[in-house]
TORKOL-4160 file (C-alpha; in steps of 0.2 Angstrom, whole numbers, padded with zeros to 4 digits, m for minus):
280
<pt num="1" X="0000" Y="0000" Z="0000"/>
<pt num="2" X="0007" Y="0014" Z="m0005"/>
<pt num="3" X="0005" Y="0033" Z="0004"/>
<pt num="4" X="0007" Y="0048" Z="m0008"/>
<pt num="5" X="0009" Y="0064" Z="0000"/>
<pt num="6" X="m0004" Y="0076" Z="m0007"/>
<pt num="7" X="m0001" Y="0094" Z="m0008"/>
<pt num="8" X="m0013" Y="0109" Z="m0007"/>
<pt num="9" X="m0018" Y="0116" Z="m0021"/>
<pt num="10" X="m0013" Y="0135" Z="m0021"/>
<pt num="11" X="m0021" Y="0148" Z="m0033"/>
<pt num="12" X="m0012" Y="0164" Z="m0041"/>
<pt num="13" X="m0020" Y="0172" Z="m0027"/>
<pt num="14" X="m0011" Y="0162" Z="m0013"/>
<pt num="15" X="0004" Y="0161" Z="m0021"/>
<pt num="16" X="0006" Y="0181" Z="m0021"/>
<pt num="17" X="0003" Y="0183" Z="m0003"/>
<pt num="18" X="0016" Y="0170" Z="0001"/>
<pt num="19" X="0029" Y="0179" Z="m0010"/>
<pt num="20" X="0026" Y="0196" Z="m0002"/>
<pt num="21" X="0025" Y="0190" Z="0016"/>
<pt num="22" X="0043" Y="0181" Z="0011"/>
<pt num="23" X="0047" Y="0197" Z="0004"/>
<pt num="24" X="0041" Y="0207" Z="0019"/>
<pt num="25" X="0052" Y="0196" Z="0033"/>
<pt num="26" X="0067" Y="0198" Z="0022"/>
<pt num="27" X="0066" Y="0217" Z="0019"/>
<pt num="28" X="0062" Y="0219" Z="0038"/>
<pt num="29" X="0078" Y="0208" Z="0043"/>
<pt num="30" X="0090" Y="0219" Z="0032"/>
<pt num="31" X="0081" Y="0235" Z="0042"/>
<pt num="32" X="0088" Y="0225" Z="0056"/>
<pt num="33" X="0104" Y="0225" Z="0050"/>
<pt num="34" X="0107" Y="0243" Z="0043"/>
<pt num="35" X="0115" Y="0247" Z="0061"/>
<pt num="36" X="0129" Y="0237" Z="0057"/>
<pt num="37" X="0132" Y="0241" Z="0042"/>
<pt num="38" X="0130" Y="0260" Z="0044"/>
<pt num="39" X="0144" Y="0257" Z="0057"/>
<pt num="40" X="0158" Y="0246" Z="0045"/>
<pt num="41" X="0151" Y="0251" Z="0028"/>
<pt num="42" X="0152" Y="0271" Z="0030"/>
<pt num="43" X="0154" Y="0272" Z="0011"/>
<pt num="44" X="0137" Y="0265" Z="0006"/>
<pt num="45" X="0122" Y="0275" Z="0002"/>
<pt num="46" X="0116" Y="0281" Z="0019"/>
<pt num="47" X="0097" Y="0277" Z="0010"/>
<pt num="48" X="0086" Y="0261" Z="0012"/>
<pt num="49" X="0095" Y="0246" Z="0004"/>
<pt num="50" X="0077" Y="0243" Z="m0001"/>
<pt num="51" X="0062" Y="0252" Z="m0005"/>
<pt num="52" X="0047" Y="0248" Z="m0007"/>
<pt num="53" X="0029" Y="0255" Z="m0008"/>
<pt num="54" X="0023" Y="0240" Z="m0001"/>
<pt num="55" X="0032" Y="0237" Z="0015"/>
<pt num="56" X="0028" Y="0249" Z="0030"/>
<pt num="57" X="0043" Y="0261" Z="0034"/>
<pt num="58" X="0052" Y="0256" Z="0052"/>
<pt num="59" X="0060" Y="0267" Z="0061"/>
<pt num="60" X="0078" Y="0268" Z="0054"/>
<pt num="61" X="0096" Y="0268" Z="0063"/>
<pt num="62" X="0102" Y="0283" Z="0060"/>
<pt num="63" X="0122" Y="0282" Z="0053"/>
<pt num="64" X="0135" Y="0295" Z="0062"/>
<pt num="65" X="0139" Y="0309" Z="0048"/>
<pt num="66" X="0159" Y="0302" Z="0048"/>
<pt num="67" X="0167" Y="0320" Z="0050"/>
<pt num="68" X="0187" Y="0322" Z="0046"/>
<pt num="69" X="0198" Y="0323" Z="0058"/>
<pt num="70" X="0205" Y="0339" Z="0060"/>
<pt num="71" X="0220" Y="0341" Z="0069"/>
<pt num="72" X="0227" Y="0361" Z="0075"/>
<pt num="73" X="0247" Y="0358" Z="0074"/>
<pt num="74" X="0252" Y="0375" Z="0087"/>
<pt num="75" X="0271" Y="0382" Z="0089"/>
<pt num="76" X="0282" Y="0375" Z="0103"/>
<pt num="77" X="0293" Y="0386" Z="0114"/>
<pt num="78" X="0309" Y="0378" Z="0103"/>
<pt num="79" X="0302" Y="0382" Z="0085"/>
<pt num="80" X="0296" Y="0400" Z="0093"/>
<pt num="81" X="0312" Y="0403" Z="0097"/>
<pt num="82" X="0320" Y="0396" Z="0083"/>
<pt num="83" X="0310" Y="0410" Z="0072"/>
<pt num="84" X="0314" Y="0423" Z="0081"/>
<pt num="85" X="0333" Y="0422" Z="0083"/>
<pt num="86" X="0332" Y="0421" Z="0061"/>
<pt num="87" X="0332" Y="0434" Z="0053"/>
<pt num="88" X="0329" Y="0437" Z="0035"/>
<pt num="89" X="0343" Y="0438" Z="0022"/>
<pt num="90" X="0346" Y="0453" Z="0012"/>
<pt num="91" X="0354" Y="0451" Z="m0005"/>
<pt num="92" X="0358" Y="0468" Z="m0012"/>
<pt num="93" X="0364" Y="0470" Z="m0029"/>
<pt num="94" X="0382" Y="0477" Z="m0029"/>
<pt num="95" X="0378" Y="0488" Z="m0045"/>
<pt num="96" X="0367" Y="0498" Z="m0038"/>
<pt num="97" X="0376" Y="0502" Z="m0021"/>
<pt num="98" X="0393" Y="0503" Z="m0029"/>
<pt num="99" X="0395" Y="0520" Z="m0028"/>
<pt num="100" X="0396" Y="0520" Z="m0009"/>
<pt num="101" X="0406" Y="0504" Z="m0005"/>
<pt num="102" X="0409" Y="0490" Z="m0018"/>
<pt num="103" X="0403" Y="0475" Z="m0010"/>
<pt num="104" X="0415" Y="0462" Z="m0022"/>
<pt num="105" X="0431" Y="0472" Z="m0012"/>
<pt num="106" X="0424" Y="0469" Z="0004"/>
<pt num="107" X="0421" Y="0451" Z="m0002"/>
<pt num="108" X="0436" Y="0447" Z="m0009"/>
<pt num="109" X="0447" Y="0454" Z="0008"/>
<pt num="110" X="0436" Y="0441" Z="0018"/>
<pt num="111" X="0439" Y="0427" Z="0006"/>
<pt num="112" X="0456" Y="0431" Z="0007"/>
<pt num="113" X="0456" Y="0429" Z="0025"/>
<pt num="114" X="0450" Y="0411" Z="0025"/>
<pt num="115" X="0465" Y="0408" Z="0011"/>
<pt num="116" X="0477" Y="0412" Z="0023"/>
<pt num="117" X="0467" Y="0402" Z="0038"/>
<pt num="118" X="0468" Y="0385" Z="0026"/>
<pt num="119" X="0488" Y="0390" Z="0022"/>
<pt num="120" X="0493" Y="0391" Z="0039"/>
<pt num="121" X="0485" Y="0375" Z="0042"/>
<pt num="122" X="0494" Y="0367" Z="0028"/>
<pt num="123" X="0511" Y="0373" Z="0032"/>
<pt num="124" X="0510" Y="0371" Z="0052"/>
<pt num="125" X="0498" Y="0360" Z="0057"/>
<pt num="126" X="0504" Y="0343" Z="0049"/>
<pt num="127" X="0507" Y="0328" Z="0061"/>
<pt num="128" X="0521" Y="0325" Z="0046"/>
<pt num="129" X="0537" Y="0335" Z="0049"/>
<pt num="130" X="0539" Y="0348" Z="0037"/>
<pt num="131" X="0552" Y="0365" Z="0038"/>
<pt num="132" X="0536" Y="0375" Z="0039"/>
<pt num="133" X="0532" Y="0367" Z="0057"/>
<pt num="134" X="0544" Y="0381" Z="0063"/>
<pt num="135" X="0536" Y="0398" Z="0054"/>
<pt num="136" X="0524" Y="0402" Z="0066"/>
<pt num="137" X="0536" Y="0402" Z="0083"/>
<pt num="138" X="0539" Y="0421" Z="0087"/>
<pt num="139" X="0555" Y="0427" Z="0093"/>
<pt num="140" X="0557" Y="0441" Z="0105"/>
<pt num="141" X="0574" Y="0451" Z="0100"/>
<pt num="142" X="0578" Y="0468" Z="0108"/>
<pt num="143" X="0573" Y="0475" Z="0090"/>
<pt num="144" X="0557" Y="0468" Z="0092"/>
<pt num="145" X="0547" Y="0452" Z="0087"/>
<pt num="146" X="0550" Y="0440" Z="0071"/>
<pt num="147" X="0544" Y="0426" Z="0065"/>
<pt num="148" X="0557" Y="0413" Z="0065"/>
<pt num="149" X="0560" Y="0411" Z="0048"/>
<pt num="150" X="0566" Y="0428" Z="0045"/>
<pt num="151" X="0579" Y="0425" Z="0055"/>
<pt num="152" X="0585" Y="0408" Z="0051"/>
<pt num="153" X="0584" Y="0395" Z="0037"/>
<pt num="154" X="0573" Y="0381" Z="0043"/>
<pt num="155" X="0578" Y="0366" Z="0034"/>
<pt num="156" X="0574" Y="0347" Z="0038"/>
<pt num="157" X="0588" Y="0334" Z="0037"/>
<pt num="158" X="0578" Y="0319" Z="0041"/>
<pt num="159" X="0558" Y="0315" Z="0047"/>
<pt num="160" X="0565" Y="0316" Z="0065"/>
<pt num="161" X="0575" Y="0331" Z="0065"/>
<pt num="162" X="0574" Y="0350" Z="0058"/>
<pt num="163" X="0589" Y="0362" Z="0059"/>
<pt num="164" X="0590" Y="0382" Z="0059"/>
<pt num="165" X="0605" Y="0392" Z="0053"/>
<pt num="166" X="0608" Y="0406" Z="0063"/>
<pt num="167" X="0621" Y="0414" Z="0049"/>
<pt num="168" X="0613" Y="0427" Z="0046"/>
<pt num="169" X="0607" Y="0434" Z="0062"/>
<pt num="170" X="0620" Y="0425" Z="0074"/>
<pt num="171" X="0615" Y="0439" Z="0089"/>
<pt num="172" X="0598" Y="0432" Z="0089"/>
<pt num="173" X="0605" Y="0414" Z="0093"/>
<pt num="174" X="0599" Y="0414" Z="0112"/>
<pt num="175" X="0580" Y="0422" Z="0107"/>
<pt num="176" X="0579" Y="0409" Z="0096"/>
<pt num="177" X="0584" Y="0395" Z="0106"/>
<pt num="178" X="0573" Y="0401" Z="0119"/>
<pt num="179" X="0556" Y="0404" Z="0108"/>
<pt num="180" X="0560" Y="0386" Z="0102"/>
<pt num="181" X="0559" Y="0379" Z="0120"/>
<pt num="182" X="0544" Y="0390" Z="0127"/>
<pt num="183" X="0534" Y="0384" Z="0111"/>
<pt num="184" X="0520" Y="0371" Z="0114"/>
<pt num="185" X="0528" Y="0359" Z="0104"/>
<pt num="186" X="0539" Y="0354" Z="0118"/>
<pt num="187" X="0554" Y="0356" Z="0105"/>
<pt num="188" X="0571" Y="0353" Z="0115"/>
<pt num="189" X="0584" Y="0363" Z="0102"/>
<pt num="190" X="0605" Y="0360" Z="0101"/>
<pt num="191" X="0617" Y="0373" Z="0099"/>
<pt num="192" X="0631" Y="0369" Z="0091"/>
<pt num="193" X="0638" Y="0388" Z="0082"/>
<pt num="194" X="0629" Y="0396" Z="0073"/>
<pt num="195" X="0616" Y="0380" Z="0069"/>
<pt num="196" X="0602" Y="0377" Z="0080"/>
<pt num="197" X="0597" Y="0357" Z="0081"/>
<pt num="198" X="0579" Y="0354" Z="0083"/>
<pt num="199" X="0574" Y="0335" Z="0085"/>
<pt num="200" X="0556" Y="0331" Z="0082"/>
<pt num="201" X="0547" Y="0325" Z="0096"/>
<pt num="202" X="0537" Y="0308" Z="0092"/>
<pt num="203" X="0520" Y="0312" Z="0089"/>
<pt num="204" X="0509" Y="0308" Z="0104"/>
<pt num="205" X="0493" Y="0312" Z="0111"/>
<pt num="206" X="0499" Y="0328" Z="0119"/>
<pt num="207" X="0507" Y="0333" Z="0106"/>
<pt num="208" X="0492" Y="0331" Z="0096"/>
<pt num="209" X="0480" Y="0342" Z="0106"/>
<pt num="210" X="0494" Y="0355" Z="0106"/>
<pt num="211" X="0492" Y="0354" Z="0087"/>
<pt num="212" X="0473" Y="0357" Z="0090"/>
<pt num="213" X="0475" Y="0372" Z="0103"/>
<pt num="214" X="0486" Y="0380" Z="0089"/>
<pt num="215" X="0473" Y="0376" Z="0075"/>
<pt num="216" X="0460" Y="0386" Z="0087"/>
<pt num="217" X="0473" Y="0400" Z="0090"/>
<pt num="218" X="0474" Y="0402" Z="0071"/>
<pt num="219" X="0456" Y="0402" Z="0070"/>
<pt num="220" X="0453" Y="0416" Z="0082"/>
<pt num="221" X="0465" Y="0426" Z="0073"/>
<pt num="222" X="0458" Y="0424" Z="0057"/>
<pt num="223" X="0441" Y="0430" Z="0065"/>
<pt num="224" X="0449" Y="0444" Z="0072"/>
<pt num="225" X="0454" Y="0449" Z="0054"/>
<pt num="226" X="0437" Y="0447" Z="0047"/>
<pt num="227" X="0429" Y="0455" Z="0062"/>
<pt num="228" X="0441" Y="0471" Z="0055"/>
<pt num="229" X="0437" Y="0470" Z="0036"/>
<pt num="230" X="0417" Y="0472" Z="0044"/>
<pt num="231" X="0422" Y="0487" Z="0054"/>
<pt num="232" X="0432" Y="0496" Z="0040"/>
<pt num="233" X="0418" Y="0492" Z="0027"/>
<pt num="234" X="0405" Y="0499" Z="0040"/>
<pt num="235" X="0415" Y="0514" Z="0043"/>
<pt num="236" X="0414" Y="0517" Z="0025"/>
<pt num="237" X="0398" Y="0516" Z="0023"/>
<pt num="238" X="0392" Y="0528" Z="0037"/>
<pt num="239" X="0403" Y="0541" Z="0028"/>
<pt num="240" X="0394" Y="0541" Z="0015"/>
<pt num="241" X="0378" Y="0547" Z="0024"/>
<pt num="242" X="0377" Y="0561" Z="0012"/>
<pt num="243" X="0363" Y="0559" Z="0000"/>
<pt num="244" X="0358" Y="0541" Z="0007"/>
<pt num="245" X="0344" Y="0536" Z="0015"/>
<pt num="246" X="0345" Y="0528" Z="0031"/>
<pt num="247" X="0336" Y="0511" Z="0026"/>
<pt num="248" X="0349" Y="0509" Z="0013"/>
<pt num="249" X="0363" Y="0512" Z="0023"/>
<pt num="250" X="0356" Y="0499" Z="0037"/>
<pt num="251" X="0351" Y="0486" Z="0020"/>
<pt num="252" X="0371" Y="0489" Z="0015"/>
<pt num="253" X="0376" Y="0485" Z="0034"/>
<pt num="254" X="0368" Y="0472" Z="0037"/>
<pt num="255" X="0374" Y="0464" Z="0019"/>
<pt num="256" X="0392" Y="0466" Z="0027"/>
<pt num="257" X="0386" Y="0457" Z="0042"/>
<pt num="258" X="0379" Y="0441" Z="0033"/>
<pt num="259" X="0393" Y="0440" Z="0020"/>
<pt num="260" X="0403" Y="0440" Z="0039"/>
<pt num="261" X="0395" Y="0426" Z="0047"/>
<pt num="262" X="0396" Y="0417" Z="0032"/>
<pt num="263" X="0414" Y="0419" Z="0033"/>
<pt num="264" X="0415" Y="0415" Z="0052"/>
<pt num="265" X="0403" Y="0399" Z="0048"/>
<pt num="266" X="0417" Y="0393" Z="0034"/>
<pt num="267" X="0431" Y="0397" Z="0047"/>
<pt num="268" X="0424" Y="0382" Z="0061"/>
<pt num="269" X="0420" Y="0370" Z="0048"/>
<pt num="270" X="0438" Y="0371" Z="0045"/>
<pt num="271" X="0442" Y="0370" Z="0062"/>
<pt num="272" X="0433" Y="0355" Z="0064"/>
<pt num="273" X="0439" Y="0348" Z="0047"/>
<pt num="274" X="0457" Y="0352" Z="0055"/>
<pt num="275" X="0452" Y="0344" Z="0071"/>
<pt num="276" X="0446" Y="0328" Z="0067"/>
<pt num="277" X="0463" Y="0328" Z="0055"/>
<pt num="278" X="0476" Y="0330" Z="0070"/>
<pt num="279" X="0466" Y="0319" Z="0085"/>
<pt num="280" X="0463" Y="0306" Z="0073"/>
């Protein structure tokens, strides 16, 4: 005996009102979920996902407005004060101003300056022997003071050892002998006549830093001599007041200054070039 499972038969009718209440329960569930969506979905459509006439509207989720973030960046004390210790650079064309002071002069005295800064540490700052190691000793005599080598001829007859013939000036013998001892190369000179024996020390630590406190002394002196090609180029310009505004003549000053600084800023880089040379 068979049992056969007999269906109702469903009109158009039925079958209508079966879709839409399907259609109804899944519209009503992705209500549910707009929430969620609204929340990890901030790009879609902020609108129904599904409208229809037919299905009652239900109170929606509203989805936060997804504002950017604005973030106000203020000073700090360091960048305050970094601002206001920089002032603004002045470039003035030479032309026009060269009737009261040619800037190129003034530039070329100060460029010669830092010239004779990198000869000096060339000829006398050099862990290797060399005659020039001697030049810049200054010798007291009771005509006044020379730099050794106007005195005597500074030769080198090995790596270890540099001799001074006094020939020429043999009064001067005990001066030189002297200013060879009270240097800071810690130089102990034989006399034998009128030739002056100077053995090189080894090269040591000591000696080295004493090569660096004389790089610094020769860097001090060359700012002195900038500092004095600023004061006469200065002095020149407040002379010629006549006929010139006083905003031009501060604009030409403070040109001088800058072209100054930058000079001074090139003298301790090579210092410190220098430096790192002789300490190793």
């Amino acid at each position: 005996m068979t049992c056969a499972l007999e269906l109702p038969m469903l009109s158009k009718r039925d079958c209508r009102h079966i879709f839409l209440h399907e259609e109804n329960m899944a519209l009503h569930h992705l209500n549910l979920l707009r929430p969620v969506l609204c929340r990890f979905l901030p790009s879609v459509v902020r609108t129904p996902l599904v409208t229809s006439s037919r299905v009652p509207s239900l109170p929606q989720a509203s989805c936060p407005t997804l504002l950017p973030n604005y973030v106000r960046h203020y000073a700090t004390k360091k960048s305050k004060a970094k601002a206001k210790g920089q002032t603004a650079k002045v470039n003035i064309n030479a032309a026009l101003v060269e009737d009261i002071i040619s800037l190129e002069e003034v530039k070329e005295d100060m460029a010669a300056v830092l010239t004779s800064l990198k000869e000096d540490f060339s000829r006398n700052l050099s862990i290797r022997t060399s005659p020039g190691a001697l030049d810049h000793i200054t010798v007291t005599t009771k005509d006044g003071k020379f730099p050794l080598n106007q005195l005597g001829q500074i030769s080198m007859k090995s790596p270890q050892l540099l001799v001074v013939n006094m020939t020429g000036f043999p009064e001067a013998m005990a001066a030189v002998t002297r200013a060879l001892q009270d240097s800071s190369m810690g130089l102990n000179p034989e006399v034998e006549g009128t030739i002056i024996r100077v053995p090189v020390p080894k090269v040591t630590r000591e000696h080295r830093e004493n090569l660096v406190k004389l790089a610094k002394q020769f860097s001090n002196k060359a700012k002195d001599s900038l500092r004095k090609v600023r004061t006469n180029a200065v002095t020149r310009v407040k002379k010629s007041k006549e006929g010139i505004s006083e905003d031009t003549i501060h604009l030409i000053e403070k040109q001088i200054q800058q072209m100054a600084d930058g000079y001074v800023a090139d003298i301790d880089k090579q210092l410190a070039t220098k430096t790192k040379e002789l300490l190793g």
